[in-house]
N, C-alpha and C positions, 0 to 999 in steps of 0.2 A: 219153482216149488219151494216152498218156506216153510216151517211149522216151530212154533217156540212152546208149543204144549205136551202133554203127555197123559197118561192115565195118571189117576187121583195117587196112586200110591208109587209114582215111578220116580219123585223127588222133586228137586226144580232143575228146570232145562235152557232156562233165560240165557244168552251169551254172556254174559256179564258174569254168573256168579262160577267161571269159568278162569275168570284171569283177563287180564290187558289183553295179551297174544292172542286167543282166542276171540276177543272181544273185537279186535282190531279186522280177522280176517271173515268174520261176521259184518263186519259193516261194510267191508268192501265187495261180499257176497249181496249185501242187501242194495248197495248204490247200481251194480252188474244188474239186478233184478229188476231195479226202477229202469235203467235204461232199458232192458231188452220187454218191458212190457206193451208198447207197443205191437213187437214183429209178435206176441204170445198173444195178442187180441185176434190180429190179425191171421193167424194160425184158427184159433178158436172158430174163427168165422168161417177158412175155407175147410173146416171141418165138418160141422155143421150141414156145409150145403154139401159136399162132397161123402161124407160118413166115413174119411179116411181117418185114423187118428194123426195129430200130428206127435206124437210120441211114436218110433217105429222102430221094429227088431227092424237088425244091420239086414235080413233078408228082403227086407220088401222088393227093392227093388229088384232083385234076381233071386226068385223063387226057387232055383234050380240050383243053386251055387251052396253047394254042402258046408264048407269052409263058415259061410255065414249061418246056419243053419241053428252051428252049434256053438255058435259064440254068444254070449250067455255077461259080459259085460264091459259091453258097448250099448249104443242106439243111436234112432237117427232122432232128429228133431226139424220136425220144416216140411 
């Protein structure tokens, strides 16, 4: 997940008018995104047919397990 926009009055958000450093771990987030686009297709699809998301509180898999209940940030992916 990407987004380089904002609402009309929230300024500019471009990596660039940031600085080199930011600029820099910007592109390495965006190379990260082209490679893992693939298994994100691929996710999409067994969603789709399954209706699981594949974004998932750390609970899913153990409904029961308090601990993850209440953890608030993490998640799964896959």
């Amino acid at each position: 997940l990407f987004r380089t926009h904002a609402a009309i009055d929230a300024g500019r958000r471009e990596p660039w008018e940031f600085g080199p450093e930011v600029l820099e771990h910007a592109r390495a987030a965006l190379v990260e995104r082209e490679r893992l686009r693939p298994y994100f297709v691929t996710l999409s699809q067994v969603a789709r047919m399954t209706g699981a998301p594949y974004v998932r509180p750390m609970w899913w898999g153990a409904p029961g397990d308090r601990a993850l209940r209440e953890c608030e940030d993490a998640f799964l992916l896959g």
